[in-house]
Rosetta silent file (secondary structure, phi, psi, omega in degrees, C-alpha in Angstrom):
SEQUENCE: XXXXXXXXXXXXXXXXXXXXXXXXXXXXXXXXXXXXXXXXXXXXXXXXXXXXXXXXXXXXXXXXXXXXXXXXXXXXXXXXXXXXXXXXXXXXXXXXXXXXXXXXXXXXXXXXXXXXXXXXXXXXXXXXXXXXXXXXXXXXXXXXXXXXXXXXXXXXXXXXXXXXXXXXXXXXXXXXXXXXXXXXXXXXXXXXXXXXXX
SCORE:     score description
SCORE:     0.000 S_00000001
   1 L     0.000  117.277  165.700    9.420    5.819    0.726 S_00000001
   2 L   -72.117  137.789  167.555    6.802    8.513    1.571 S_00000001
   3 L  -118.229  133.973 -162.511    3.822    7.384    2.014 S_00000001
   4 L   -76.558  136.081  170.396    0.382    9.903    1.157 S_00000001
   5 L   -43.851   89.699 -173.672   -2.598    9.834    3.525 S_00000001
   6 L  -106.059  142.238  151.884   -4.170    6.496    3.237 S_00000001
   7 L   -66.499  129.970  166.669   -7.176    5.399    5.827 S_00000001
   8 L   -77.930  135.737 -170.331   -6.123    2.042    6.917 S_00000001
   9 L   -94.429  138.691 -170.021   -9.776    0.316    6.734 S_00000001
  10 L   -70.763   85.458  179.121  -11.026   -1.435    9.861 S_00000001
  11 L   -64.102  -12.193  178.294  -10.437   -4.723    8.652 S_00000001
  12 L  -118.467   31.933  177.186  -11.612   -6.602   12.087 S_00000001
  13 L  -114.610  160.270 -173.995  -14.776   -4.996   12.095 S_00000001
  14 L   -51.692  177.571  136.937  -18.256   -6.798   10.914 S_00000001
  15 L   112.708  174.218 -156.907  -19.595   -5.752    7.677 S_00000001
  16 L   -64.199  140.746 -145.115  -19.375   -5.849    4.027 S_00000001
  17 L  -108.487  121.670 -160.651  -16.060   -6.928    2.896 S_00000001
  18 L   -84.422  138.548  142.597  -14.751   -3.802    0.626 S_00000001
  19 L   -12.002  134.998  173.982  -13.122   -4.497   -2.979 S_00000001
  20 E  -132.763   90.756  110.129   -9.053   -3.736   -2.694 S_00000001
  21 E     1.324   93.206  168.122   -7.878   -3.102   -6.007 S_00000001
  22 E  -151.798  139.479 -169.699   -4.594   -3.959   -6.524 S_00000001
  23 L   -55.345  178.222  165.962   -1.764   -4.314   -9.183 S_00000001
  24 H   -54.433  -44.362 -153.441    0.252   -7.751   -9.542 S_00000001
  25 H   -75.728  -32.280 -143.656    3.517   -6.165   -7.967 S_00000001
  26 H   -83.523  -23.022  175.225    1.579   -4.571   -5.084 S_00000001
  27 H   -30.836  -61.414 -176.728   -0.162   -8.065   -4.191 S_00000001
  28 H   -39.814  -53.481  158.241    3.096   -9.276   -4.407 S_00000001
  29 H   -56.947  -43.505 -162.503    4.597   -6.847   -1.962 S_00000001
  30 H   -82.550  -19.839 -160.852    1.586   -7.514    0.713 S_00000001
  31 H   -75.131  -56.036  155.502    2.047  -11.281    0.500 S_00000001
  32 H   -35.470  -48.307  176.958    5.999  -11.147    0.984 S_00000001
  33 H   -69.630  -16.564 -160.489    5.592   -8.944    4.079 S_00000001
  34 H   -86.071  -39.669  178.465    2.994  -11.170    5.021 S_00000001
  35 H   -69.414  -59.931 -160.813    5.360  -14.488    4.527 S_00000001
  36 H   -58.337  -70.708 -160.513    8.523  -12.571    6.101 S_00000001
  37 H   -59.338  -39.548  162.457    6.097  -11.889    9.402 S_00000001
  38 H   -47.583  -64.493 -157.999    4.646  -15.474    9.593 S_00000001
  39 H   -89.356  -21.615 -160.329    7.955  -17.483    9.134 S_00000001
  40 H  -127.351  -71.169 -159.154   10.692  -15.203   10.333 S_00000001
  41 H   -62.622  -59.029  171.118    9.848  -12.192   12.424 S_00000001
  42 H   -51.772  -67.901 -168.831    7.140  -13.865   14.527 S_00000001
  43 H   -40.759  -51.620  171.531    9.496  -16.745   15.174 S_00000001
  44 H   -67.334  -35.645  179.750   12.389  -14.640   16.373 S_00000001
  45 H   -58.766  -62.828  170.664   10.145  -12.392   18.510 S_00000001
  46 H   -74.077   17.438  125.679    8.666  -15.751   20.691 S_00000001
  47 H   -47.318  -41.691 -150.577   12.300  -17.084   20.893 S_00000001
  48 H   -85.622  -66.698  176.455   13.229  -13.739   22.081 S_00000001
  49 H   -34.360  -80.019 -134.464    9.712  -13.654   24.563 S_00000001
  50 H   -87.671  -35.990  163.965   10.241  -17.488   25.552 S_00000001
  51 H   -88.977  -14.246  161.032   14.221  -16.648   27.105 S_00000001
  52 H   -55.879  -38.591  165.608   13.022  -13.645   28.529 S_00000001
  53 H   -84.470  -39.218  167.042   10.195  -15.087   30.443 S_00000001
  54 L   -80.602   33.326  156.589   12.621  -17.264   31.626 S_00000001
  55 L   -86.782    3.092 -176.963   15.070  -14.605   33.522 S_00000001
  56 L   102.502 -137.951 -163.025   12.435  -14.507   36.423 S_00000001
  57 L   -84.815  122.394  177.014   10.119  -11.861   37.559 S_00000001
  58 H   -39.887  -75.952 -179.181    7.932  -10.812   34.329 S_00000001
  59 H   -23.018  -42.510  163.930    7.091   -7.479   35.706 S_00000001
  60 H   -99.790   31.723 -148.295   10.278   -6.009   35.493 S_00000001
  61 L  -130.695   95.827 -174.010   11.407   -7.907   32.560 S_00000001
  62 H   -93.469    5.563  173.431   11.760   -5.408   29.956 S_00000001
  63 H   -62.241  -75.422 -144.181   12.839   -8.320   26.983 S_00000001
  64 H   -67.343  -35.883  174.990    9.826   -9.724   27.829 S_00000001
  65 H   -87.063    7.366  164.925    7.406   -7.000   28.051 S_00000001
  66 H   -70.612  -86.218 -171.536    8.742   -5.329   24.745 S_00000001
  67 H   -21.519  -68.076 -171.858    8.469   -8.652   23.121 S_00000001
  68 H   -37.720  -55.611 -166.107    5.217   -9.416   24.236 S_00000001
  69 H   -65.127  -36.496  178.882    4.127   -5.893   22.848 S_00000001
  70 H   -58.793  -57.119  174.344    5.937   -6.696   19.804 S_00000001
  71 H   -38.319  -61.714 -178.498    4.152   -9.956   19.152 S_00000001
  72 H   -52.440  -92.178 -123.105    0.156   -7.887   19.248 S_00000001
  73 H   -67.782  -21.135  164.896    1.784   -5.670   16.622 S_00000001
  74 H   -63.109  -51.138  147.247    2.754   -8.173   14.768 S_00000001
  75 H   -19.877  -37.232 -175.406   -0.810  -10.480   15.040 S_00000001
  76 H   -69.813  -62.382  178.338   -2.094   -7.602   14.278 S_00000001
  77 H   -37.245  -35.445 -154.181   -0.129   -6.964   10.743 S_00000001
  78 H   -70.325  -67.044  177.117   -0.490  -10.494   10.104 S_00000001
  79 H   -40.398  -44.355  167.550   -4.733  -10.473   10.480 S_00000001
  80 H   -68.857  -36.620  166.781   -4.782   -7.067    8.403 S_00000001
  81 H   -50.656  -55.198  176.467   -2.368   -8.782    5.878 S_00000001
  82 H   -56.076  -70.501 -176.539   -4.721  -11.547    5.578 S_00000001
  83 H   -45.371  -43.222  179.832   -7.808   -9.464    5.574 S_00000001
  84 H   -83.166  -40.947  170.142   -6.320   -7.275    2.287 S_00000001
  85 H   -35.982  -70.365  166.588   -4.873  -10.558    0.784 S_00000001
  86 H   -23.539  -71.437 -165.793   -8.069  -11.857    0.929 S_00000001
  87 L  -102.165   53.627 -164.226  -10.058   -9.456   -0.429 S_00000001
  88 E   -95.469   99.237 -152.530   -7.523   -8.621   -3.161 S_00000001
  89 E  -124.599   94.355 -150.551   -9.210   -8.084   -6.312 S_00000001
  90 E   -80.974  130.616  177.242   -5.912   -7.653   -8.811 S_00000001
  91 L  -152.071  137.580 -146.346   -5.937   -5.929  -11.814 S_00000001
  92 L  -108.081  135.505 -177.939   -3.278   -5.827  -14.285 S_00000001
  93 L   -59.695  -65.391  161.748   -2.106   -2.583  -16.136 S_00000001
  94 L   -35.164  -29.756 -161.500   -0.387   -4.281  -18.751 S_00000001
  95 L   -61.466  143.154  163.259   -3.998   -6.612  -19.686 S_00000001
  96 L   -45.067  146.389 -154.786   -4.933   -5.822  -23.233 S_00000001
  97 L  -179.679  129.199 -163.827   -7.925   -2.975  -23.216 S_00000001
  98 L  -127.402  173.703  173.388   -9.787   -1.708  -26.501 S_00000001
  99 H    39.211 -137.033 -149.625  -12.365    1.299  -26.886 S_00000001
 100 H   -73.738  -41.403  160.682  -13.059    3.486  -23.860 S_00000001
 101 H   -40.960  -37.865  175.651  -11.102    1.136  -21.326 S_00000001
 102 H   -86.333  -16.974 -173.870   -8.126    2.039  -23.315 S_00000001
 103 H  -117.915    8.306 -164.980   -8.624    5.772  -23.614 S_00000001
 104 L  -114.967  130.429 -173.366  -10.491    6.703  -20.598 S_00000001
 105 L   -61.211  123.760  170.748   -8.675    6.692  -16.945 S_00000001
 106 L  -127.705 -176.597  158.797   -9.548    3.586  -14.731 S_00000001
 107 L   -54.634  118.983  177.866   -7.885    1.906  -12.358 S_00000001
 108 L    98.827   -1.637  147.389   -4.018    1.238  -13.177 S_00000001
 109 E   -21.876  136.797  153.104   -3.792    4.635  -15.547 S_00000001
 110 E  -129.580  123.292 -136.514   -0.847    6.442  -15.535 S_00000001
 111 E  -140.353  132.935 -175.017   -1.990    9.397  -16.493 S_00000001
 112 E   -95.079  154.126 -164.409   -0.144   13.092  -17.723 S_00000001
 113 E  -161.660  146.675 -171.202   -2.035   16.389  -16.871 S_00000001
 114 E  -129.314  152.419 -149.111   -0.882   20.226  -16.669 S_00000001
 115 L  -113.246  166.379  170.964   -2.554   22.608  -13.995 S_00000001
 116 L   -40.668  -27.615 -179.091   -3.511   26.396  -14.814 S_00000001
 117 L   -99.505   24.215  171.326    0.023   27.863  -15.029 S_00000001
 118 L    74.064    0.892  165.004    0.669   24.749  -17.948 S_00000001
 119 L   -51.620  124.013  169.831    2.938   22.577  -14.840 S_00000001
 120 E  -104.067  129.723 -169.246    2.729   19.130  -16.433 S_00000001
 121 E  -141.549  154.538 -169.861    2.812   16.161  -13.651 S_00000001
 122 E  -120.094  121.852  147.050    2.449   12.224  -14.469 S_00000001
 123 E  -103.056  144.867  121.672    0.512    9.975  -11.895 S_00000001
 124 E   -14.280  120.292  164.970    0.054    6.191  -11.402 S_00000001
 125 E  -142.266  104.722  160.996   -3.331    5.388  -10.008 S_00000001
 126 E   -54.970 -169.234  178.246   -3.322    2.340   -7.186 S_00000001
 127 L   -76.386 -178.527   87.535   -4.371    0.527   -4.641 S_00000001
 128 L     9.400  -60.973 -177.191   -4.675    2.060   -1.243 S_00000001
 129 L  -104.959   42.340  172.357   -1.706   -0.227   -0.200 S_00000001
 130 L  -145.594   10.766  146.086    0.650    0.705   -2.892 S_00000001
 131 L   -28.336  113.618 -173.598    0.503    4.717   -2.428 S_00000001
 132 E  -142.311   51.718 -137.378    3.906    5.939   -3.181 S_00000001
 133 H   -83.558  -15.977  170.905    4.380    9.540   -3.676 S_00000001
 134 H   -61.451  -35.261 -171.485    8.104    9.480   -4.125 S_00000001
 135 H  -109.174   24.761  153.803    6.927    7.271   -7.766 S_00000001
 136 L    73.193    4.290 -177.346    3.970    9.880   -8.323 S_00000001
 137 E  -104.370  121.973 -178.450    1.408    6.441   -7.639 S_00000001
 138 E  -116.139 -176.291  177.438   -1.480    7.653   -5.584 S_00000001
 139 E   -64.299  151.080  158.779   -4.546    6.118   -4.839 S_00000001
 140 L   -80.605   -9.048  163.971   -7.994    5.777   -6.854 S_00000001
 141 L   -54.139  -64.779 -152.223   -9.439    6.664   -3.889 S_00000001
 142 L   -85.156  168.984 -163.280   -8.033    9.847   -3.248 S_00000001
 143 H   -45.629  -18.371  167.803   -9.327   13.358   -4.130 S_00000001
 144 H   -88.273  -34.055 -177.464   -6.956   13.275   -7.561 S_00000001
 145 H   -44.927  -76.131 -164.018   -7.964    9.815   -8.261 S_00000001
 146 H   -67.802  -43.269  162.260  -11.194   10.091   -8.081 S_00000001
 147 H   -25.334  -41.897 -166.945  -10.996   13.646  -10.009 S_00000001
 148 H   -86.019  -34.105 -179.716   -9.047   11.985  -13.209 S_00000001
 149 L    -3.032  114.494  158.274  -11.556    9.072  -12.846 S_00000001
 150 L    84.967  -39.586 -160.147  -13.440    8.247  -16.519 S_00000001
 151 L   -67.042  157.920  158.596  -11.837   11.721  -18.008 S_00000001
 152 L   -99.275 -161.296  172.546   -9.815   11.057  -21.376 S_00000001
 153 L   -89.884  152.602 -162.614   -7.111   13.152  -22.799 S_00000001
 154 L    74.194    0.864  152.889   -8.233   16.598  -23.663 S_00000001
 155 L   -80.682 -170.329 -124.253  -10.317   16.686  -20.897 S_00000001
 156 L  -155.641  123.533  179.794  -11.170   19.311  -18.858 S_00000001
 157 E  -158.518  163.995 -177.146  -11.755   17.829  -14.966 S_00000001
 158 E  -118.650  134.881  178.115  -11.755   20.111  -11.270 S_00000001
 159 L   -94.075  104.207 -175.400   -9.829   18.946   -8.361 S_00000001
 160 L   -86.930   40.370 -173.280  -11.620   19.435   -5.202 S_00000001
 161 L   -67.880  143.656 -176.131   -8.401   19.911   -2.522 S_00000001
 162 L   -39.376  -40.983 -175.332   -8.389   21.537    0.872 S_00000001
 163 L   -72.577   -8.208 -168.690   -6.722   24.799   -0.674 S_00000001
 164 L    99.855  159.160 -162.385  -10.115   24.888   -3.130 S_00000001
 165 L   -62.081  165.038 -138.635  -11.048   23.681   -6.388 S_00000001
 166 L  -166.876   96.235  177.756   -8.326   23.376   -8.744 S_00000001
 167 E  -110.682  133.351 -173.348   -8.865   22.682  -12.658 S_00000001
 168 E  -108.816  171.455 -169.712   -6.502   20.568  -14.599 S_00000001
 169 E  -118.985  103.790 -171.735   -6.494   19.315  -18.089 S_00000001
 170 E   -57.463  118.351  179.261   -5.625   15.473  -18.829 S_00000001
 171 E   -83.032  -52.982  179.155   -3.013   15.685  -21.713 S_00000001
 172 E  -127.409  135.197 -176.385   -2.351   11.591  -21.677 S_00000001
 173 E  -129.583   96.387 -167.935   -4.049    8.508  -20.479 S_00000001
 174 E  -135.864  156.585 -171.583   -2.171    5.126  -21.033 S_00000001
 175 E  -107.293  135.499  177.357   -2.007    1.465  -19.462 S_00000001
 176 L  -179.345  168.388 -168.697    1.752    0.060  -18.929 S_00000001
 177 L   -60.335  102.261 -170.088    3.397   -1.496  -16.120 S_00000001
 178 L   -78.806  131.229 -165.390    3.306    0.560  -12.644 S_00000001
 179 L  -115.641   97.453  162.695    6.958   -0.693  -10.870 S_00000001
 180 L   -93.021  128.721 -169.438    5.805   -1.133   -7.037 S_00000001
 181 L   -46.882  113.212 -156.549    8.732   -0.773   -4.607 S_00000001
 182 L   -88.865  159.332  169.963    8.964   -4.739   -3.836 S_00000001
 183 L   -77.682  144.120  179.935    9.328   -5.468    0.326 S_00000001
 184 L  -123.727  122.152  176.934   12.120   -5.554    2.140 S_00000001
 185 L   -42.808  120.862 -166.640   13.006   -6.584    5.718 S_00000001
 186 L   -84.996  168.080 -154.476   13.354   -3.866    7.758 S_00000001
 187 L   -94.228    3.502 -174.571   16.651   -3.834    9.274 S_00000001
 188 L   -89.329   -3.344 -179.088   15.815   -3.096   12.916 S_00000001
 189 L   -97.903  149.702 -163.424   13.695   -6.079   13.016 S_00000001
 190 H   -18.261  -53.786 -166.698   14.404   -9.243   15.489 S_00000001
 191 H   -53.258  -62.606  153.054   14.812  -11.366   12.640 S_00000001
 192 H    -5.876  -70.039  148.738   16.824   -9.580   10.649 S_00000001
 193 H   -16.379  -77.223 -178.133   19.099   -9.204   14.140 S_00000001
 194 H   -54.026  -44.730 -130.705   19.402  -13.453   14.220 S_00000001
 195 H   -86.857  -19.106 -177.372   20.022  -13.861   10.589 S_00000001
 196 H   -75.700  -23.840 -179.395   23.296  -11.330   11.415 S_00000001
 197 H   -61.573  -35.141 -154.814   24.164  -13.508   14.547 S_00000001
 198 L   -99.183    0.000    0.000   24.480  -16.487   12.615 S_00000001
């Protein structure tokens, strides 16, 4: 899965805690990774840490000081995992929508559009943490997002991209189910290792 240039937001810093937008699947997806790293991953990593420290001198120990290192990144994932979880404010594509909600691009649009030389391209528009450019779903955030923002079909709308402004024409604007890549254990990790040992 590629993923398109998302800011991760500095989730352990003070200050007001920002709105996350996100469909049902992609919730779905942070909560699984979040459960997999809590119950499984973490576990095997201090197993792995805890015979490692016990081989002797630490210093020279490189099970232990991977693991150890391993552990922060995980702590980390878990506390940003939380921190999006949290402030996870879900909104479903599928939900019924009448008058301007239905014909005007918001959040969870999928939405068809053809560029000056008539190229027609369909995007998805997500969360931050469901950016997927192999399945055409970018952010509402980013510079096309916010560009299709509000327009209907038959609009008219300018794309403001690093190469220069860029005007496209929204053909179709419709709400239906955006299919987020669900999580999967990656296979290099510790757990994932034990569950093949056993």
């Amino acid at each position: 899965m590629r993923k398109g240039y998302t800011r991760q937001p500095q989730a352990d810093q003070p200050g007001p805690q920002v709105r996350n937008y996100i469909t049902p699947g992609g919730l779905q997806r942070l909560k699984d990774e979040h459960h997999f790293l809590l119950t499984k991953d973490r576990p095997a990593v201090v197993e792995v840490v805890a015979w490692a420290a016990g081989n002797g001198d630490r210093s020279e120990n490189a099970d232990y000081q991977y693991g150890k290192r391993r552990l922060r990144q995980i702590d980390s994932r878990i506390r940003f995992l939380s921190k999006r979880i949290e402030a996870a404010e879900v909104v479903d594509p599928e939900a019924p929508r009448s008058g301007q909600r239905a014909e005007r691009v918001f959040f969870g649009a999928t939405v068809r559009y053809e560029n000056a030389a008539g190229e027609e391209r369909v995007v998805s528009i997500v969360g931050v943490d469901e950016v997927d450019l192999d399945r055409n779903h970018i952010s509402w955030q980013s510079p096309l997002g916010r560009a299709l923002m509000k327009a209907a079909a038959g609009d008219q709308i300018t794309l403001h991209a690093p190469r220069g402004a860029e005007k496209l024409i929204v053909v179709d604007v419709r709400y239906e189910r955006i299919a987020v890549e669900p999580f999967k254990e990656p296979p290099g990790s510790v757990a994932s290792a034990k569950e093949t040992e056993r």
